[in-house]
N, CA, C and O atoms as CSV, one atom per row, in Angstrom:
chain,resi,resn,atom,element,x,y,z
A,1,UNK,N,N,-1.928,-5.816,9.269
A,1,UNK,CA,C,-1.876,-6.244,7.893
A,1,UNK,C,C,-0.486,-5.931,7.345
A,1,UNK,O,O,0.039,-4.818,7.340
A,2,UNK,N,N,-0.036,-6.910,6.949
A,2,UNK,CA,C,1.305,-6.874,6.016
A,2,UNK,C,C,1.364,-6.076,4.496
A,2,UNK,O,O,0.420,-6.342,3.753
A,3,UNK,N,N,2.342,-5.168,4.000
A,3,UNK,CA,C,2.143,-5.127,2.901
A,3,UNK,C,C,3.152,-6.752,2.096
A,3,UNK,O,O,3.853,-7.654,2.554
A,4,UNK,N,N,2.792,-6.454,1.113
A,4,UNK,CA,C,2.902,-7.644,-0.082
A,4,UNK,C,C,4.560,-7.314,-0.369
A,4,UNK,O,O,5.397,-8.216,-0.322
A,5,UNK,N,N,4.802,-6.333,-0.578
A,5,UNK,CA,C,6.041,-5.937,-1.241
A,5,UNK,C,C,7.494,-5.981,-0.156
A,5,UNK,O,O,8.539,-6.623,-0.049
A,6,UNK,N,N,6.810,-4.911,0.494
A,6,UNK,CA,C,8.008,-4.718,1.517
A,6,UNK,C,C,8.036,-5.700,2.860
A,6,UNK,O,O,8.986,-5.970,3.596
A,7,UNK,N,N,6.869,-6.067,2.904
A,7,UNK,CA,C,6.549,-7.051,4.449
A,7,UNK,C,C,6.520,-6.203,5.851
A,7,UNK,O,O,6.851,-6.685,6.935
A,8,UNK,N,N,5.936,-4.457,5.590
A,8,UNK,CA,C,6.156,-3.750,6.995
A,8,UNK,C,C,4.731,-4.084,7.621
A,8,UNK,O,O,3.751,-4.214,6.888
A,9,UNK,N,N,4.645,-4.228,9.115
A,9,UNK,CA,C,3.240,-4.123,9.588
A,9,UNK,C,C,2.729,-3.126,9.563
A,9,UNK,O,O,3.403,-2.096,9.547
A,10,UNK,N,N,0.943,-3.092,9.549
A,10,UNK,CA,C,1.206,-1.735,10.061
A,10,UNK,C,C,0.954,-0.406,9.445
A,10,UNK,O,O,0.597,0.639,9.988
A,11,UNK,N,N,1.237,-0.685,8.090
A,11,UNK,CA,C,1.852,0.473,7.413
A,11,UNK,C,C,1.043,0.652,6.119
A,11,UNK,O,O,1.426,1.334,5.168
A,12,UNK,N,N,-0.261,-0.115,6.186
A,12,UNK,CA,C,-1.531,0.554,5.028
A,12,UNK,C,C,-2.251,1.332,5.681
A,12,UNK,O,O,-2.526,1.111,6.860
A,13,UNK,N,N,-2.625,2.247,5.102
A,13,UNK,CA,C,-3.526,3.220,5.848
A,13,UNK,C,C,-4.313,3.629,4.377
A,13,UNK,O,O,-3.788,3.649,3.264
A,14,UNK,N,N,-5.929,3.992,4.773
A,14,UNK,CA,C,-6.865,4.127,3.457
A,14,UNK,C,C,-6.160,5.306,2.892
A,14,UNK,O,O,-5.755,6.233,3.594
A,15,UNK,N,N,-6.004,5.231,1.372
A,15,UNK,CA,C,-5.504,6.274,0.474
A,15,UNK,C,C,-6.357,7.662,0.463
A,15,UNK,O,O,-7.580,7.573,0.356
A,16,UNK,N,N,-5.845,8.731,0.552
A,16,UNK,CA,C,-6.889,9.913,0.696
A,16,UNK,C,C,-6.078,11.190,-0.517
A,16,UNK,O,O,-4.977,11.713,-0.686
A,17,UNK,N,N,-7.230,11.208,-1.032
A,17,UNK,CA,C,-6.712,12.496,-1.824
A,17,UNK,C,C,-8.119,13.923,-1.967
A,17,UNK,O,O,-9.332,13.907,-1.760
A,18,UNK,N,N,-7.292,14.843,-2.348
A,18,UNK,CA,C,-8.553,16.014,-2.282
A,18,UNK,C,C,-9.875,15.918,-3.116
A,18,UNK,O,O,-10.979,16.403,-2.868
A,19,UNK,N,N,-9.468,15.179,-4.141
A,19,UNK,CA,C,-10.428,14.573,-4.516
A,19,UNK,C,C,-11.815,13.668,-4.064
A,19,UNK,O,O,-12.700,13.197,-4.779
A,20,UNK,N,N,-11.639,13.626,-2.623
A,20,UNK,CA,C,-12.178,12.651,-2.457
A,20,UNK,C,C,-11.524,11.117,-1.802
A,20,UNK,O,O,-10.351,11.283,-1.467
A,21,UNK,N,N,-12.012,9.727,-1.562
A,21,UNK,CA,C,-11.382,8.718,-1.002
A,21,UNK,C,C,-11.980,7.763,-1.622
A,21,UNK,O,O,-12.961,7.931,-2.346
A,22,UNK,N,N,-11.427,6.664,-1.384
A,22,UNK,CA,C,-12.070,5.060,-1.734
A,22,UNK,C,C,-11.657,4.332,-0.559
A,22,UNK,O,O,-10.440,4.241,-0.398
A,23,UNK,N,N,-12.696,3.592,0.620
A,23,UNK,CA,C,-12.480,3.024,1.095
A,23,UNK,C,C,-11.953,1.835,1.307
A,23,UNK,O,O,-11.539,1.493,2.415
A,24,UNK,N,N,-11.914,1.001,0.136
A,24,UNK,CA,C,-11.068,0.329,-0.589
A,24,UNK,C,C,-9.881,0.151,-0.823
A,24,UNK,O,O,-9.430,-0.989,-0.939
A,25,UNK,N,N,-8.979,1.456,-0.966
A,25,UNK,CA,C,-7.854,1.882,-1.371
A,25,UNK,C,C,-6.933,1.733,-0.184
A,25,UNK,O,O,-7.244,2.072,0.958
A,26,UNK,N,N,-5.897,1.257,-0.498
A,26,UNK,CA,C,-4.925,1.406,0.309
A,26,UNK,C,C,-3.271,1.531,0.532
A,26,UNK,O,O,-2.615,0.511,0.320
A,27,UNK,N,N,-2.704,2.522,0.875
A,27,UNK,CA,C,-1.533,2.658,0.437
A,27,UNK,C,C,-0.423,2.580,1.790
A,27,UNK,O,O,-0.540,3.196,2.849
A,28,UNK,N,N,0.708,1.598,1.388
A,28,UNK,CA,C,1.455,1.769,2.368
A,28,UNK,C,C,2.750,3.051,2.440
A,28,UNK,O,O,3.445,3.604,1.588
A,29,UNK,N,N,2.642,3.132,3.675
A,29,UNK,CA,C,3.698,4.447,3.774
A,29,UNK,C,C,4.823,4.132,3.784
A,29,UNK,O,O,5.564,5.039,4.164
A,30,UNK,N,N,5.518,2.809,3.413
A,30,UNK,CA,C,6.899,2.596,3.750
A,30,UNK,C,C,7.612,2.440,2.374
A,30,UNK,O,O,8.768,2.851,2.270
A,31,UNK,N,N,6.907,1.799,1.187
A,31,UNK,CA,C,7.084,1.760,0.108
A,31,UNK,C,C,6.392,2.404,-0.678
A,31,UNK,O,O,6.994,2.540,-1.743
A,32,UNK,N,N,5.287,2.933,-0.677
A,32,UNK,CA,C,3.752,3.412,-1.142
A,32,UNK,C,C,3.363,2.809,-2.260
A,32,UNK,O,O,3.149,3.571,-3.202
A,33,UNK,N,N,3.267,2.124,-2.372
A,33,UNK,CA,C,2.396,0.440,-3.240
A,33,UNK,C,C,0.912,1.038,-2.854
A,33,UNK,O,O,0.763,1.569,-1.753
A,34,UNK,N,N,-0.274,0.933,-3.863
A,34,UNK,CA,C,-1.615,1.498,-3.614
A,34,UNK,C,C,-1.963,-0.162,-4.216
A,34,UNK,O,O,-1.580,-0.938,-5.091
A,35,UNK,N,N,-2.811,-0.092,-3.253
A,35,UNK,CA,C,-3.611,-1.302,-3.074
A,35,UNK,C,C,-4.893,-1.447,-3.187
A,35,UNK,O,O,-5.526,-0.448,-2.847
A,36,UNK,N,N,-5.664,-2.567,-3.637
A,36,UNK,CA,C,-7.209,-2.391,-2.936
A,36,UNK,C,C,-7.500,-3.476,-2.587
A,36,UNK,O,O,-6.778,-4.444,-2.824
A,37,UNK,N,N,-8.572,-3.551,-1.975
A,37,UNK,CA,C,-8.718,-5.314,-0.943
A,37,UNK,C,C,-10.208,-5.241,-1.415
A,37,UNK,O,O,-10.947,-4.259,-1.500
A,38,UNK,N,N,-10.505,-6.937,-1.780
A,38,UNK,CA,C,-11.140,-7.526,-2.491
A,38,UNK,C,C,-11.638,-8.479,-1.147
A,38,UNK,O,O,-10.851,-9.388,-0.882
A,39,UNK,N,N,-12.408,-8.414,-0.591
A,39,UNK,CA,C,-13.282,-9.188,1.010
A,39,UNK,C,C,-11.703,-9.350,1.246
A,39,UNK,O,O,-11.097,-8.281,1.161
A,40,UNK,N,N,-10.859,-10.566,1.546
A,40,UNK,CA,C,-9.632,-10.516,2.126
A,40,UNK,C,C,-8.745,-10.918,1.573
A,40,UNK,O,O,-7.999,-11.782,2.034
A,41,UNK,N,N,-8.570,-10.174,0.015
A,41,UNK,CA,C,-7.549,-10.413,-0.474
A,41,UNK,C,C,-7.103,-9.117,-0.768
A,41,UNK,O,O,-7.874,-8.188,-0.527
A,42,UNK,N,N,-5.700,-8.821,-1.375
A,42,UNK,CA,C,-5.268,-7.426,-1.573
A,42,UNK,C,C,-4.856,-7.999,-3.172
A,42,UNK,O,O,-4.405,-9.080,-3.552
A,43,UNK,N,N,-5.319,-6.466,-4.062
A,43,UNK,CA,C,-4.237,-6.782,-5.501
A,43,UNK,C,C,-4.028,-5.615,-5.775
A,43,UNK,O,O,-4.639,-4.671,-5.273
A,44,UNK,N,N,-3.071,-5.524,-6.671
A,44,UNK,CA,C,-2.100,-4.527,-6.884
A,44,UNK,C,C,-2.630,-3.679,-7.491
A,44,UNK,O,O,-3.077,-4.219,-8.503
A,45,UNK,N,N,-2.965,-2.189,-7.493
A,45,UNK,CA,C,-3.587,-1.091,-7.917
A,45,UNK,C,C,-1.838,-0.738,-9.113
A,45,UNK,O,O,-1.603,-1.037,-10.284
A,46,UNK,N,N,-1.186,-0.171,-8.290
A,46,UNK,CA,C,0.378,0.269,-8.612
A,46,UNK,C,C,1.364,-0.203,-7.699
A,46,UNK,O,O,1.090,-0.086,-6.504
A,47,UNK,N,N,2.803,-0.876,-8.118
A,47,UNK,CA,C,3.653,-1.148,-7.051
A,47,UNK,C,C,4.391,-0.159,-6.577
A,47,UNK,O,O,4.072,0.982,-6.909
A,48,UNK,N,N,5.432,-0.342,-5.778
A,48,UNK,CA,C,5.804,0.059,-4.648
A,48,UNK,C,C,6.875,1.262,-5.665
A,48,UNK,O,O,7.445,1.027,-6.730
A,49,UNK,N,N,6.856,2.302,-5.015
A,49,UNK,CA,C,7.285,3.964,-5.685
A,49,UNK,C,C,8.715,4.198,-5.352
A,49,UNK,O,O,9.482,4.765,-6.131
A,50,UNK,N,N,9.095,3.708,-4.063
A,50,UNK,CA,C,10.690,3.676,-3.761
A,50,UNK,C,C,10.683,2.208,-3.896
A,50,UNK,O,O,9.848,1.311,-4.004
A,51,UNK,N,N,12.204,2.364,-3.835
A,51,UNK,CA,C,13.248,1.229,-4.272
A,51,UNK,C,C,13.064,0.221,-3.108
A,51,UNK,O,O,13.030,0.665,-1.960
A,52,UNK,N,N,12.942,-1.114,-3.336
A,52,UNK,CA,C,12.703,-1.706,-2.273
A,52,UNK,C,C,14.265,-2.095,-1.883
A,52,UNK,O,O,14.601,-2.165,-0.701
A,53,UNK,N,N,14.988,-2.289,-2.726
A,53,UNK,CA,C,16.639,-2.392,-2.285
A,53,UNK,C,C,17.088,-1.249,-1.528
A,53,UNK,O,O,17.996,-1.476,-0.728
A,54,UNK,N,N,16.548,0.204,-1.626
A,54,UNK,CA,C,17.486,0.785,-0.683
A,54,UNK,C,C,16.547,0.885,0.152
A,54,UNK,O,O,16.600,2.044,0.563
A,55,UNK,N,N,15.460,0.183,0.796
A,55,UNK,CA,C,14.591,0.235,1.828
A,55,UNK,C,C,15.360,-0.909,3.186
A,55,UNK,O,O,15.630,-0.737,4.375
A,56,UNK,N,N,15.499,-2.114,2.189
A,56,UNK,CA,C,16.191,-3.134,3.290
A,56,UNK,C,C,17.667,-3.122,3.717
A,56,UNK,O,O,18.196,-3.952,4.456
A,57,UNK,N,N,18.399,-1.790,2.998
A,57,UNK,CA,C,19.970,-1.455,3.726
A,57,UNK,C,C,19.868,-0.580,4.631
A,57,UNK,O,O,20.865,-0.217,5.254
């Protein structure tokens, strides 16, 4: 699965906090954009936390 933002493969993995989880949730590790998927669509919870410009230099 692609993320939306950055385009890495690969790189959602379900969001986990001590709180607890949502299987639903999903955050990529390359930009960390939190996601949730809707049967097979993804929409945007929060976008991406680093800079996507200094990701692609």
């Amino acid at each position: 699965m692609y993320c939306p933002y950055c385009d890495h493969p690969d790189h959602l993995e379900i969001d986990l906090h001590a709180d607890g989880f949502s299987a639903n949730l999903l955050e990529c590790t390359e930009c960390g954009a939190l996601l949730t998927s809707t049967g097979s669509r993804l929409e945007t919870v929060h976008g991406p936390v680093k800079s996507l410009a200094t990701m692609t230099s």
